[in-house]
Kinemage of the C-alpha trace (Angstrom):
@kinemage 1
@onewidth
@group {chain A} dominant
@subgroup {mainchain}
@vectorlist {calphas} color= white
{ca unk a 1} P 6.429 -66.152 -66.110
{ca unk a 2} L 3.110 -67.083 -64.241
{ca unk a 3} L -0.053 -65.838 -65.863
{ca unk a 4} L -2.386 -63.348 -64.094
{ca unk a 5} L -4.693 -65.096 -62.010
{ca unk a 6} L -8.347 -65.099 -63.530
{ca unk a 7} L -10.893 -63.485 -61.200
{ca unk a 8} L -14.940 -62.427 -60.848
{ca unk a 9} L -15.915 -59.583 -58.827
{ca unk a 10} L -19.543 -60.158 -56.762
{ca unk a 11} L -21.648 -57.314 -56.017
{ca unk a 12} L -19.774 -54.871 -58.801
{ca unk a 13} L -21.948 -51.909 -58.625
{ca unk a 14} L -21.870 -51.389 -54.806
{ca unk a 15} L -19.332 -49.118 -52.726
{ca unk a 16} L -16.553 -52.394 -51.943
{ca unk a 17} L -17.022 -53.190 -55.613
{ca unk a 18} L -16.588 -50.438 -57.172
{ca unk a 19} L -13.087 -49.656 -55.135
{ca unk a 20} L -11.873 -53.217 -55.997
{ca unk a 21} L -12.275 -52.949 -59.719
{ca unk a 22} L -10.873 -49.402 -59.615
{ca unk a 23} L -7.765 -51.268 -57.526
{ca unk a 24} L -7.853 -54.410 -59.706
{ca unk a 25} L -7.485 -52.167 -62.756
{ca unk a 26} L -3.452 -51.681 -62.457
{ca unk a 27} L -2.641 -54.744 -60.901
{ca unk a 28} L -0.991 -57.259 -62.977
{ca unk a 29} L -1.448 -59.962 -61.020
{ca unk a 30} L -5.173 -60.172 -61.880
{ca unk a 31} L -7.418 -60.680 -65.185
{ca unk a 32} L -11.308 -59.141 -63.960
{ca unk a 33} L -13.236 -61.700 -66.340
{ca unk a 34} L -16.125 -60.794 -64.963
{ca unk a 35} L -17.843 -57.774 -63.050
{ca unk a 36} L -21.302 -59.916 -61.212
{ca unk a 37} L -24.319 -57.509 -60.028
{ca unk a 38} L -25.487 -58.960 -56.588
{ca unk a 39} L -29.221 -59.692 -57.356
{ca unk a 40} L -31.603 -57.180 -57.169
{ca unk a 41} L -28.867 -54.331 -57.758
{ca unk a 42} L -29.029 -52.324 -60.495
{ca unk a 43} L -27.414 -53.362 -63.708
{ca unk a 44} L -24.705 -50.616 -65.223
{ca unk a 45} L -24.111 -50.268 -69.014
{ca unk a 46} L -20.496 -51.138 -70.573
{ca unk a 47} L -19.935 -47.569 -71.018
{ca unk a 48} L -19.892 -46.858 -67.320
{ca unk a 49} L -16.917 -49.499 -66.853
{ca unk a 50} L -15.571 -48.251 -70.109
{ca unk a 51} L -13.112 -46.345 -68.899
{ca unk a 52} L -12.001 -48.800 -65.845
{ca unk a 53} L -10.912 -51.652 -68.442
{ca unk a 54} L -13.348 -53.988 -67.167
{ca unk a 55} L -15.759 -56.759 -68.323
{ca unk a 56} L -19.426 -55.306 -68.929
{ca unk a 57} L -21.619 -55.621 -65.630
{ca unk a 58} L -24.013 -59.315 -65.947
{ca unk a 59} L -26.181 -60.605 -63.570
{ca unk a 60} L -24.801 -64.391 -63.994
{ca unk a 61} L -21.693 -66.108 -63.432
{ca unk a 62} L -19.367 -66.413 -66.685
{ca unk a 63} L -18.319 -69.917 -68.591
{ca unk a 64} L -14.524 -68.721 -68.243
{ca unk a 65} L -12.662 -70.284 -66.239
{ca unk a 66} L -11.234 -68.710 -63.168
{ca unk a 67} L -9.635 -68.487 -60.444
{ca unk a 68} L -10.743 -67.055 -57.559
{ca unk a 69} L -13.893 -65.168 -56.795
{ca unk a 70} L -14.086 -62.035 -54.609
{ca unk a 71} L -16.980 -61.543 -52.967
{ca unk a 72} L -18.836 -58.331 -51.070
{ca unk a 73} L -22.489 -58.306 -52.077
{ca unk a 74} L -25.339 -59.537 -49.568
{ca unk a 75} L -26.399 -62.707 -48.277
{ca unk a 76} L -28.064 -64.224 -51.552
{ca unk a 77} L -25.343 -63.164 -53.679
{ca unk a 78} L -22.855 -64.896 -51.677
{ca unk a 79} L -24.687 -67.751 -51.978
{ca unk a 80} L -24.845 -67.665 -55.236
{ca unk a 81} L -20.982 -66.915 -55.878
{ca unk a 82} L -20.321 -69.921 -53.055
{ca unk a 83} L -22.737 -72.786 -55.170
{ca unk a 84} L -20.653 -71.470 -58.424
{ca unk a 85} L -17.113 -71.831 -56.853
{ca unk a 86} L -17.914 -75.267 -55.067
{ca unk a 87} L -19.514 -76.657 -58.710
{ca unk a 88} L -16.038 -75.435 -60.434
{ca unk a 89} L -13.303 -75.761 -57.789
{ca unk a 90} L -12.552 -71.610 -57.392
{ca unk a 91} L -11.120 -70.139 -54.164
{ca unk a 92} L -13.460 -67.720 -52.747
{ca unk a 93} L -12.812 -64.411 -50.370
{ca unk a 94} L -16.415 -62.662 -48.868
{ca unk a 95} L -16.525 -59.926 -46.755
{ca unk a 96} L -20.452 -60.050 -46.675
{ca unk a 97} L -21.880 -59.519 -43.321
{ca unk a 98} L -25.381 -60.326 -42.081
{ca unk a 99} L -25.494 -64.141 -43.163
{ca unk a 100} L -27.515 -66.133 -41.207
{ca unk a 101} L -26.572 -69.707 -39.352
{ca unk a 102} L -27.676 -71.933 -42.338
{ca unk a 103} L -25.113 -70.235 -44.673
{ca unk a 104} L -22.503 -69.567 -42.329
{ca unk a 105} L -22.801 -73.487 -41.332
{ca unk a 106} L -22.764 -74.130 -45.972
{ca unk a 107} L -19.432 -71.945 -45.778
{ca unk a 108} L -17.850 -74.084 -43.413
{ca unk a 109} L -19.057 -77.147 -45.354
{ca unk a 110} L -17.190 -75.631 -48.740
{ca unk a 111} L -13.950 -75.281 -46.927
{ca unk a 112} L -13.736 -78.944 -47.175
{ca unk a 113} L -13.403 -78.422 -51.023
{ca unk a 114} L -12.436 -75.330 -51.927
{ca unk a 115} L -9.961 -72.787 -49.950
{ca unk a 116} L -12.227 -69.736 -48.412
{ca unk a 117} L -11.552 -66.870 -46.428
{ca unk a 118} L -14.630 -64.955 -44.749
{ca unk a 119} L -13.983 -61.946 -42.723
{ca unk a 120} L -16.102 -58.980 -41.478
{ca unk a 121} L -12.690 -56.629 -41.861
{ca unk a 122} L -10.501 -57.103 -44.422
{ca unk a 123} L -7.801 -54.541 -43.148
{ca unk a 124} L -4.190 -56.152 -42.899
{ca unk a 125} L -3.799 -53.431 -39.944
{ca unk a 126} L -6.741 -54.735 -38.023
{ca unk a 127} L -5.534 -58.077 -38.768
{ca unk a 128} L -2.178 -57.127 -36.944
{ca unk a 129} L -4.341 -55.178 -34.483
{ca unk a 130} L -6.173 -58.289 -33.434
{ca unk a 131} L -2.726 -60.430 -33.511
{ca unk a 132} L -1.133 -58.366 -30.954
{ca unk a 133} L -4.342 -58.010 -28.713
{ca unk a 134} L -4.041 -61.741 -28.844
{ca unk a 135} L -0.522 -62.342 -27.360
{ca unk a 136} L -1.390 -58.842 -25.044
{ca unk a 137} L -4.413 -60.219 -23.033
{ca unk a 138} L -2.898 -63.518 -22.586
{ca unk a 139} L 0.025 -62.251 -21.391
{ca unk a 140} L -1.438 -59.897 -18.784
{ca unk a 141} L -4.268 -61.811 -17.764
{ca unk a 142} L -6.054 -60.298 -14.826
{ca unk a 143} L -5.279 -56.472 -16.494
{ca unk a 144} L -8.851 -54.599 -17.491
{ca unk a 145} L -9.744 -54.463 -20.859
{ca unk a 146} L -11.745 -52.004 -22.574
{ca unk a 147} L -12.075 -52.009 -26.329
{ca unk a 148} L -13.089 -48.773 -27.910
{ca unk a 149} L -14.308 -47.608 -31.497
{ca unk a 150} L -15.261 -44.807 -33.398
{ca unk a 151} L -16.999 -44.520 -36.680
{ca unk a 152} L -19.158 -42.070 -38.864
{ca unk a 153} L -22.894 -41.072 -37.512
{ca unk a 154} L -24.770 -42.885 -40.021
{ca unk a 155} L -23.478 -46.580 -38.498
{ca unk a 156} L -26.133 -48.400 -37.301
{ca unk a 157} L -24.636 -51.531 -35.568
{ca unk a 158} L -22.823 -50.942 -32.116
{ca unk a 159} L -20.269 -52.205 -30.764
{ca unk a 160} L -18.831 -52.555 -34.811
{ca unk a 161} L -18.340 -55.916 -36.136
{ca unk a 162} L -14.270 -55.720 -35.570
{ca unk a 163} L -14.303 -54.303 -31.957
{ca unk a 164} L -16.685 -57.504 -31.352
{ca unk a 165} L -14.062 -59.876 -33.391
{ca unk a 166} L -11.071 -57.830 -31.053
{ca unk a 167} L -13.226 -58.717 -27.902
{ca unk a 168} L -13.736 -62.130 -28.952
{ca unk a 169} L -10.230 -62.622 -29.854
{ca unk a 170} L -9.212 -61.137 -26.376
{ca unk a 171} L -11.273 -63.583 -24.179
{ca unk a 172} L -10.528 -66.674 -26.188
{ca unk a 173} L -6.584 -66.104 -25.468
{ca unk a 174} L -7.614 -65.700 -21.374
{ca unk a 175} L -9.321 -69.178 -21.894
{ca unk a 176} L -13.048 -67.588 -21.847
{ca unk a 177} L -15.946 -66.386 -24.011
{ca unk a 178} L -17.202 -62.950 -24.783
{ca unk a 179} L -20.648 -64.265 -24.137
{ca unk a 180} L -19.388 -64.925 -20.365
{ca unk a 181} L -17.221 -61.470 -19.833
{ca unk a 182} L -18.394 -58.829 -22.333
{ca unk a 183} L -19.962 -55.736 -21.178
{ca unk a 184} L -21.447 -53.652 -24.679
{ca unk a 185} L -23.387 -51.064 -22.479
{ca unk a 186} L -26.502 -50.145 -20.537
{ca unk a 187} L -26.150 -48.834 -17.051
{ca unk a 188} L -23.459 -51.164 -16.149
{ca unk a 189} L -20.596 -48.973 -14.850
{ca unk a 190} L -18.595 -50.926 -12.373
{ca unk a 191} L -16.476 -53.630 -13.969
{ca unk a 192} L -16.229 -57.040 -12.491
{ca unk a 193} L -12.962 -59.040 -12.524
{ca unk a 194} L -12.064 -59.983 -15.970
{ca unk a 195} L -14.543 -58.220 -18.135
{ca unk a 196} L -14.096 -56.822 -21.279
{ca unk a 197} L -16.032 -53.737 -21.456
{ca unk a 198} L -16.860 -51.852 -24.928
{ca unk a 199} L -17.123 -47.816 -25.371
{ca unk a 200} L -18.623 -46.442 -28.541
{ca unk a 201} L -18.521 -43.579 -30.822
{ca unk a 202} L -20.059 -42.130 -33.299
{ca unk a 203} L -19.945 -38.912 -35.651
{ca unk a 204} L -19.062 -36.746 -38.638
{ca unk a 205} L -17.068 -38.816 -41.127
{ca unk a 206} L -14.924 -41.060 -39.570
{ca unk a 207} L -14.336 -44.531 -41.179
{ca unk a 208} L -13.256 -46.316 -38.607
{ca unk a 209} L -11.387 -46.336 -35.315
{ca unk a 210} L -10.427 -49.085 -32.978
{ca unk a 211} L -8.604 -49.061 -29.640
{ca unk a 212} L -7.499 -51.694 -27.055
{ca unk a 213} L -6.585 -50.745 -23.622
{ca unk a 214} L -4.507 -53.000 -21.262
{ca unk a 215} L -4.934 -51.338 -17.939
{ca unk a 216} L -3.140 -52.430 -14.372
{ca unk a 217} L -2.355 -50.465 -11.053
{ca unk a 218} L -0.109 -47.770 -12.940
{ca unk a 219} L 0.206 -48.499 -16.230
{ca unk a 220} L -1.779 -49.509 -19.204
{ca unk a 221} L -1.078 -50.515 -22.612
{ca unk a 222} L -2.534 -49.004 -25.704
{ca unk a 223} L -3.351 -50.925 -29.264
{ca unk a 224} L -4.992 -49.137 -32.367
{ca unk a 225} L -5.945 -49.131 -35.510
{ca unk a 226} L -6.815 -46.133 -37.527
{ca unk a 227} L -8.445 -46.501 -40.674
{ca unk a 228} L -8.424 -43.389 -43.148
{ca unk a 229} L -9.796 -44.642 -46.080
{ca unk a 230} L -11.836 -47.569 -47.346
{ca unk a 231} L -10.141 -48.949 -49.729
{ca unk a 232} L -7.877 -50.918 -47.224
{ca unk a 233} L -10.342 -53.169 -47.088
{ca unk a 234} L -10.651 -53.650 -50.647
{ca unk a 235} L -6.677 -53.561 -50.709
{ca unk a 236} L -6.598 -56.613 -48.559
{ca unk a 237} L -9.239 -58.670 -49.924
{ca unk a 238} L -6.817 -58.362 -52.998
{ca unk a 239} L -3.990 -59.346 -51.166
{ca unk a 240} L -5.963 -62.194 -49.800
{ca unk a 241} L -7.229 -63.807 -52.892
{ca unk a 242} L -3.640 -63.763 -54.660
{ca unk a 243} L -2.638 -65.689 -51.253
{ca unk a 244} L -5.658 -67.888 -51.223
{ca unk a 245} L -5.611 -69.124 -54.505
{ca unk a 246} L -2.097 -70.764 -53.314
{ca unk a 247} L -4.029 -72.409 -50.712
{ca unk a 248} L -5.154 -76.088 -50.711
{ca unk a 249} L -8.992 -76.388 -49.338
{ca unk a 250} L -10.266 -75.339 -46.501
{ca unk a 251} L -11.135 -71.794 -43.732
{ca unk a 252} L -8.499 -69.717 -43.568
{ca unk a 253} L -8.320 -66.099 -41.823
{ca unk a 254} L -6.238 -62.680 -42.456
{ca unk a 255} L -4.130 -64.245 -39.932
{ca unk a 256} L -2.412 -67.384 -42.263
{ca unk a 257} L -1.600 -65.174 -44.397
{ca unk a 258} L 0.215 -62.970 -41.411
{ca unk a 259} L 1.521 -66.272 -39.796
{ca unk a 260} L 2.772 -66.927 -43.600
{ca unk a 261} L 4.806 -63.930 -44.298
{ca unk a 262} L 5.894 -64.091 -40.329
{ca unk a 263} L 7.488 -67.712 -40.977
């Protein structure tokens, strides 16, 4: 019988943490040694992990050995987490956003030694989603595009992160760049041959919605993803890291793992 694999949470005390060692706490395929506070986050006592069976909160990386690290903190704590697994040979999985080119350029340096998956969406949906979009745009080539999502009122970056990683998907199967046929707004309203336009939404509660339309002279085809709860995300980071840790070195995507269980 294997043993559990050993892992670290980084950035414990915010929203994705919190759901992943709430997840993590029934799944046997996991040991939490350690719950890590992102720096400058506050620090919780043991007693408000008490009753989640987890490690007290600490603000530095543990002398256990693990291994795998799951990451969703903030730039500096993902650096941190990625100059720990690189010293001690431990797969890492981030879903930090906002890193600049410097750290995105260290991450890609890492994969050399250790195996790391980085993603803005950590949904195994959207990772089908963007799969099917894939084989969909090549295969109808000179069909419009437009790529639209919804989320809740208080998002402040638009298009979202995964309708840009659809788009981008999208125009690198039709041999292009989203830089070269993305329209994300303004007063643009006709659409030129081959464009990939972007509509946006925004209200209430919802957590996220994403469609693809496919449209010719008389048909169209429609992709989506729904999400109705968060903790997909933290879901498939899981899933992720007990794949990853299988892995030898190097940058891997949602979609090995997809290709994997396809095979």
């Amino acid at each position: 019988m294997h043993r559990p694999l050993r892992l670290a949470v980084n950035g414990a005390t915010g929203r994705m943490g919190r759901v992943l060692l709430d997840l993590l706490r029934d799944d046997g395929r996991f040991e939490v040694v350690a719950a890590v506070t992102a720096p400058g986050m506050p620090q919780l006592g043991e007693r408000a992990y008490h009753d989640r069976a987890t490690p007290c909160l600490r603000a530095d990386w543990p002398s256990e050995t693990l291994d795998v690290v799951i990451d969703f903190s903030g730039p500096a704590g993902l650096a941190s987490a990625l100059e720990h697994c690189l010293a001690h040979g431990i797969a890492l999985v981030s879903g930090t956003t906002g890193i600049d080119a410097a750290l995105g350029g260290r991450l890609s340096e890492a994969a050399a030694h250790i195996p790391v998956m980085h993603a803005s969406n950590f949904s195994l949906g959207v990772a089908v989603l963007t799969r099917l979009l894939r084989e969909a745009a090549a295969a109808l080539p000179d069909w419009d595009l437009e790529i639209v999502e919804a989320h809740h009122g208080r998002k402040l970056d638009a298009p979202s992160g995964t309708a840009i990683s659809l788009g981008e998907a999208a125009a690198a199967a039709r041999g292009t760049h989203l830089e070269r046929v993305g329209v994300t707004g303004g007063r643009e309203g006709a659409r030129r041959p081959g464009s990939i336009g972007f509509a946006v939404v925004r209200g209430g509660d919802i957590v996220g919605e994403h469609s693809a339309l496919l449209i010719g002279q008389g048909e169209r085809v429609e992709l989506g993803h729904r999400a109705t709860d968060r903790a997909i995300f933290a879901r498939g980071a899981i899933e992720a890291s007990h794949w990853l840790c299988s892995q030898p070195p190097g940058a891997y995507g949602l979609d090995a793992l997809l290709a994997q269980r396809l095979a």
